[in-house]
N, C-alpha and C positions, 0 to 999 in steps of 0.2 A: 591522404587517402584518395588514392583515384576512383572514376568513377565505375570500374569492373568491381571494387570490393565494395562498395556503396552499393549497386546494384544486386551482389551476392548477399549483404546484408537485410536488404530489401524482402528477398527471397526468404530466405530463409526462415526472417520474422515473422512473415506472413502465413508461410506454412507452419510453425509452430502455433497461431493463432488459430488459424483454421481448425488442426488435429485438435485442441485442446479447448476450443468452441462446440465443435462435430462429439471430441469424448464425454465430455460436461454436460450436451443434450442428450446422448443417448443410455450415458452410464450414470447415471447420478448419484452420489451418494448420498445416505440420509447424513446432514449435520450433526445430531445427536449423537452418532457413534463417538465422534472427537470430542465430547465434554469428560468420559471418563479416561486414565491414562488407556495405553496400551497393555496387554499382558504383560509382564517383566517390567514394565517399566516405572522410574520411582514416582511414589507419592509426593504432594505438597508440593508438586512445579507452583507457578505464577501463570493467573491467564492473561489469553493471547483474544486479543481480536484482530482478525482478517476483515479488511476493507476493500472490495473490487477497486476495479476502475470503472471508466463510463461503458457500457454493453456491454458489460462482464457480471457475471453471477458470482458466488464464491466458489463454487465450482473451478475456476477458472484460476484460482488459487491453491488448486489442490498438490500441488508437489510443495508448497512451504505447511501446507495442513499434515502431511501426514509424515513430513520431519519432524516437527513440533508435539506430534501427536505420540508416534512412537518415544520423545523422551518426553515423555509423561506431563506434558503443558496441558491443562484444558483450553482448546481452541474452542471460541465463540463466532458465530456466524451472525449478522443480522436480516435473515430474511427479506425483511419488507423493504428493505434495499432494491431489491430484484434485479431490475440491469443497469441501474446505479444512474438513472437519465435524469434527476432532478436537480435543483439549484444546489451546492454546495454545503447553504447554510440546512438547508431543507432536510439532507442526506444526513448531516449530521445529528438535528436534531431527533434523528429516527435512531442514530448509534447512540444519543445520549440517554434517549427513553432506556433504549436495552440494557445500559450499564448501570440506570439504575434501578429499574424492576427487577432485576440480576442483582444487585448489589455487590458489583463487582468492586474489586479495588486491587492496588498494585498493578493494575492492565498494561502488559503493552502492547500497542498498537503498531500493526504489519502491514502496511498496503502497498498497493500499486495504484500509477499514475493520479487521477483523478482522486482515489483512497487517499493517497497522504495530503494533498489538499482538506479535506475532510477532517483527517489526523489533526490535522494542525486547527483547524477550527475547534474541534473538540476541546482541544487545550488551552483553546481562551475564554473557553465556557466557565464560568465561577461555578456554577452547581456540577460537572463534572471532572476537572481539570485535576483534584486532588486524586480523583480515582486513578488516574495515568501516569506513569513514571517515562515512560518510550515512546517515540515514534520512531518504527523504520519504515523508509519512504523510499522505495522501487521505480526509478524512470517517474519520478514525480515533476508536473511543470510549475514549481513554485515560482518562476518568474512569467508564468503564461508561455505562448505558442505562438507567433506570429503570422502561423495557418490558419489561425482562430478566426483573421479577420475577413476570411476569405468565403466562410460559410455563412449559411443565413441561420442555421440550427441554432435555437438560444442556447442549447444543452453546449454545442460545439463553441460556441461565441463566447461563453463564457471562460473559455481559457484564454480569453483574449489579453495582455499585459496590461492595459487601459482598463479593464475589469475591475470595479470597485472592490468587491470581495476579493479579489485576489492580490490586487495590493495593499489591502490592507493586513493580509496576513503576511507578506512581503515585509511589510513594516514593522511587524513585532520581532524585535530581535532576540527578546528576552528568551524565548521558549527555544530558539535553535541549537543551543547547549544540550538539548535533553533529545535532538533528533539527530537519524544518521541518514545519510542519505545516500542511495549506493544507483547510480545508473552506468547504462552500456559507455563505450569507447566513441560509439556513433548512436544517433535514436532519430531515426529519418520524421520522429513526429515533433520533437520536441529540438529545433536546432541548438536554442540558446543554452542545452543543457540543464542541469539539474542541479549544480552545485549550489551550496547553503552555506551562508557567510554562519561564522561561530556553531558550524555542526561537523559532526565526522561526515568527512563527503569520501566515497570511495568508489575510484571507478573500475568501472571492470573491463576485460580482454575483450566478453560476448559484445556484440554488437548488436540490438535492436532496441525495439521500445518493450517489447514481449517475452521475450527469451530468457533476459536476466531471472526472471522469477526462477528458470528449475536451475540458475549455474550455481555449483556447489557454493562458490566463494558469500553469496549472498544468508544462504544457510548459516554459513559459520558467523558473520555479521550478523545475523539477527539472535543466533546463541549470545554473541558475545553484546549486544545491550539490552537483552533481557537478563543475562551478569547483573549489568551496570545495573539497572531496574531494582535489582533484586538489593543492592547493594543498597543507591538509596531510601530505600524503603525500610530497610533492617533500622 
């Protein structure tokens, strides 16, 4: 890849982020509409939680919310997330409250970057890990960033490879059988990639860190291991 389609990829990312930051602040929608199906659409799906990334709302999420949502998934949001800026373990245990003051079960779990970090924490939790069947993990930097170490931000630094928390969920091989992980061709934030020993790694044609979220091909992936979800759970 030269660096003209590196730089168009650049572009492009950013202004998908931008539009979809600017639509998310100014259009918002209520969460609650997505707990119940869509009209037409069938009863008794499996829910779904959505996990931002870091300065992302769920908002930000909203073109896999409202796939989900029309085939009849009840999608959960957890608010108090807000722009997703805290410690990893900290995030989580804000989605593990919600799952189970919800007393959700069968869940699976949808995020981006930072989110599937998250995801994966979630699933070493003993008090919630039975609740979850899925993790799909969008442009996630499960081996860290090597940009990380370049900031002073702890929020930012924390992606750092050398990050205790993060490698140690590096380490758990056990759970990566039950996640998929699907990132761009190129992700100008994440060099080393996304891929995940013993998970369905799937990459895609789009090219950013951001973008992947509305390309169809990822849709169809999160159909098809909330399938599998649904499957071991039966």
């Amino acid at each position: 890849m030269n660096l003209l389609e590196r730089g168009r990829a650049w572009l492009l990312d950013y202004a998908y982020v931008g539009f979809w930051q600017v639509h998310g602040f100014l259009l918002r929608e209520d969460p609650a509409r997505y707990l119940t199906p869509a009209p037409g659409a069938p009863e008794g799906k499996v829910p779904v939680l959505l996990i931002p990334g870091i300065y992302e709302t769920w908002q930000f999420m909203r073109p896999i919310a409202d796939h989900l949502h029309r085939a009849g998934h009840p999608v959960h949001v957890v608010q108090k997330l807000g722009y997703n800026r805290g410690t990893v373990e900290a995030m989580a245990l804000l989605a593990a409250d919600y799952l189970e003051e919800h007393d959700l079960t069968d869940v699976v779990v949808v995020a981006h970057s930072k989110g599937g970090l998250i995801g994966k924490f979630l699933m070493t939790m003993s008090s919630v890990a039975p609740r979850i069947t899925r993790l799909v993990a969008i442009n996630t930097p499960f081996s860290g960033s090597i940009y990380a170490n370049f900031f002073l931000l702890p929020s930012i630094r924390a992606f750092s490879p050398q990050d205790r928390t993060l490698r140690a969920l590096l380490a758990n091989l056990e759970i990566n059988a039950h996640i998929t992980s699907i990132y761009g061709r190129f992700d100008p934030h994440i060099p080393g990639g996304s891929f995940v020993e013993g998970a369905r790694n799937i990459q895609l044609d789009t090219m950013g860190h951001f973008r992947p979220i509305a390309d169809a091909r990822v849709m169809q992936e999160v159909d098809r291991a909330i399938e599998a979800g649904e499957r071991d759970a039966a």
